[in-house]
Structure formats: structure tokens, C-alpha cells
C-alpha positions in Angstrom: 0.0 0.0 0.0 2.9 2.5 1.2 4.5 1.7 -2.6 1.9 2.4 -4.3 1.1 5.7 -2.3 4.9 6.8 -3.2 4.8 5.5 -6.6 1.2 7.6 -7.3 3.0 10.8 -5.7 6.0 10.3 -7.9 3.8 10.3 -10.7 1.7 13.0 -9.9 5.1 15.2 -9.4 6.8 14.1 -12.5 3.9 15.5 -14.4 3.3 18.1 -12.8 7.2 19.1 -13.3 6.9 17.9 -16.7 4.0 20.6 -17.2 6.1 23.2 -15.5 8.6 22.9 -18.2 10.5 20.8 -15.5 11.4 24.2 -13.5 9.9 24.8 -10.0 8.2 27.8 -9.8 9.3 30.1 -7.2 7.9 33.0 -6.0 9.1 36.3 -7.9 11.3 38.4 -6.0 9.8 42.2 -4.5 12.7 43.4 -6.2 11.8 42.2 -9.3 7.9 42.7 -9.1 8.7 46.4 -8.4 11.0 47.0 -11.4 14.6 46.0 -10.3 17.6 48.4 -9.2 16.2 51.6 -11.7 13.2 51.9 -9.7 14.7 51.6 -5.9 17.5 54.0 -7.0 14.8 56.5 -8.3 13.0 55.6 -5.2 15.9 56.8 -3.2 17.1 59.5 -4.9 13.6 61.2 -4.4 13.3 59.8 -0.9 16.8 61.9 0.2 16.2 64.7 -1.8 12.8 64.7 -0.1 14.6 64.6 2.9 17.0 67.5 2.8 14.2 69.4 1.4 11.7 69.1 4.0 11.0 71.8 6.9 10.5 68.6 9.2 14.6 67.7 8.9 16.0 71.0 9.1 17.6 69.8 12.7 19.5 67.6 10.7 19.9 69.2 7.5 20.6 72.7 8.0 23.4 74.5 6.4 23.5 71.6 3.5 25.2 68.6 3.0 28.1 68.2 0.7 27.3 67.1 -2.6 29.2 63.7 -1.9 27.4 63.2 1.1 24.2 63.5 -0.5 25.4 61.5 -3.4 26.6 58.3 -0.8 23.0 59.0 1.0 21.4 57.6 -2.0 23.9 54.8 -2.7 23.5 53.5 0.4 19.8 53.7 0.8 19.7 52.1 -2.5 21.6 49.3 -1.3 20.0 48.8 1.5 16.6 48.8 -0.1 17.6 46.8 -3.2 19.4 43.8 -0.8 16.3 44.0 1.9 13.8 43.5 -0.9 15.6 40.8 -2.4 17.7 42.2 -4.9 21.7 41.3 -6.1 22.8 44.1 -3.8 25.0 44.1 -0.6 24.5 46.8 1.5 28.1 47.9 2.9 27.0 50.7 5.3 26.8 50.3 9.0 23.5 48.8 10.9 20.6 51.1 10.8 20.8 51.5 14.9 24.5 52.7 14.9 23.7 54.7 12.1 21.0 56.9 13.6 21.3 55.9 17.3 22.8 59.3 18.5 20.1 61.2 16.1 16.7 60.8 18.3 14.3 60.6 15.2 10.7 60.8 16.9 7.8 59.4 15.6 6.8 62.5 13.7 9.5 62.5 11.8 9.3 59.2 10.8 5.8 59.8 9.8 7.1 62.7 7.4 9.8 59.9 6.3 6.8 57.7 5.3 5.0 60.4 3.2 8.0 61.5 1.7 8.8 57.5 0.5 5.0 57.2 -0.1 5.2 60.2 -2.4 8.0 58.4 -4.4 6.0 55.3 -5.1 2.8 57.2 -6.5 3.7 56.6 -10.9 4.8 53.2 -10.3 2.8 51.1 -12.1 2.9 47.9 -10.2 -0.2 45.6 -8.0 -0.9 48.1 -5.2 -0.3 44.8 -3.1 3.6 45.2 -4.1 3.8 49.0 -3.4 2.5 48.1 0.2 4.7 45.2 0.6 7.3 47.4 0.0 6.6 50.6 1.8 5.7 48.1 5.1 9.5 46.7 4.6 10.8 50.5 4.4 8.5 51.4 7.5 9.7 48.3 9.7 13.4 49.7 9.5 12.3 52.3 12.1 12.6 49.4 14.6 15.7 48.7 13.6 16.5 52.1 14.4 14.2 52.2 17.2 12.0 55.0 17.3 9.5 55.1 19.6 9.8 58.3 21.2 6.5 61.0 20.5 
């Protein structure tokens, strides 16, 4: 009975593989179902320029940044997004607590973050499903950072 049972799953795999073209199907990556390493680098481009532009950051921003600065801003976050989403990417920049540890982002801030990264994601033309998927994983690093202060 126990043969049979295996040689009946066996055969319902083998066609099943055999109507699969013999590849397993794997669930497409969130990198990929949001458009790959052009759209997260757009993403974060907008996202710091955002950032240095809004009233909400002046603490952090005022008197500029140096052009290389900004420039390694958006390398980085596009890294980080691109490798968390499950892109080729390896993020090379520090941990997001020792990064922003010493900074006391409040929760108002973050919130500003989110509308700013919202804002970025408004012409992408992707499932709605996706675009939350991702803007949940880009909200969830504030734990990282830990920011729960009003």
C-alpha cells in the first residue's frame, strides 16, 4: 500500500514538473515585481532629496550637506533597499541603529519619512499589493533604528 502511495506521488510530481517545463516555480522576488535596481534608486534619490528638502529635517539638514554626502545618501539607501527587498545588492554601510542611534528621530518624523517614500511610489505602475509590501518593509526599519519616542 505505502508503494503504491509513493509510486502515485511520484507520478503526480513528475507531471506536474513535466508541465512546468521541469522548473519549479518560485515566487518572484519584490525586487523584481517592483522593477529591479532603476526603480529603488529612483526611489531613493527622491526619498533623500525629499529629505533634505523638508522643513521637518531641518535639525538635521541645516546649512546643506556636501554634494558627496548626499550623493553616498542615496547609494547606500539604494543598497539597503535593493538587498532587503531581495535584490543582487550588498549593503556595505553600517547597521541602521548605529547609524541613527545618537540622532533621536521621533515618531513625527518618521511619519514625514513615510509620506516622503510614499510620495515616491505614486507613478509606479505595479499591483498596489507590491507597493505596500514594500513601503511596510521601508516602514519596519524604524525598529531597527528604534524609534519610539512621541
Amino acid at each position: 500500500m505505502m508503494k503504491k502511495s509513493f509510486l502515485y506521488f511520484s507520478l503526480v510530481l513528475i507531471g506536474l514538473m513535466s508541465f512546468l517545463g521541469g522548473h519549479v516555480v518560485a515566487e518572484e522576488s519584490l525586487y523584481n515585481r517592483i522593477g529591479g535596481y532603476d526603480v529603488i534608486a529612483k526611489f531613493s534619490a527622491g526619498l533623500i532629496d525629499g529629505f533634505y528638502e523638508h522643513p521637518k529635517f531641518k535639525r538635521f539638514t541645516e546649512g546643506g550637506a556636501p554634494e558627496d554626502v548626499v550623493k553616498r545618501d542615496k547609494q547606500l539607501t539604494a543598497e539597503y533597499m535593493c538587498q532587503i527587498t531581495g535584490g543582487p545588492c550588498f549593503y556595505i554601510g553600517k547597521d541602521m541603529l548605529s547609524v541613527h542611534k545618537d540622532l533621536n528621530i521621533t515618531r513625527d518624523e518618521w511619519a514625514a519619512l513615510m509620506e516622503i517614500a510614499a510620495s515616491q511610489t505614486t507613478d509606479w505602475k505595479i499591483k498596489s499589493s507590491d507597493k505596500n509590501e514594500f513601503l511596510t518593509l521601508f516602514d519596519n526599519i524604524k525598529e531597527l533604528m528604534k524609534i519610539h519616542k512621541p
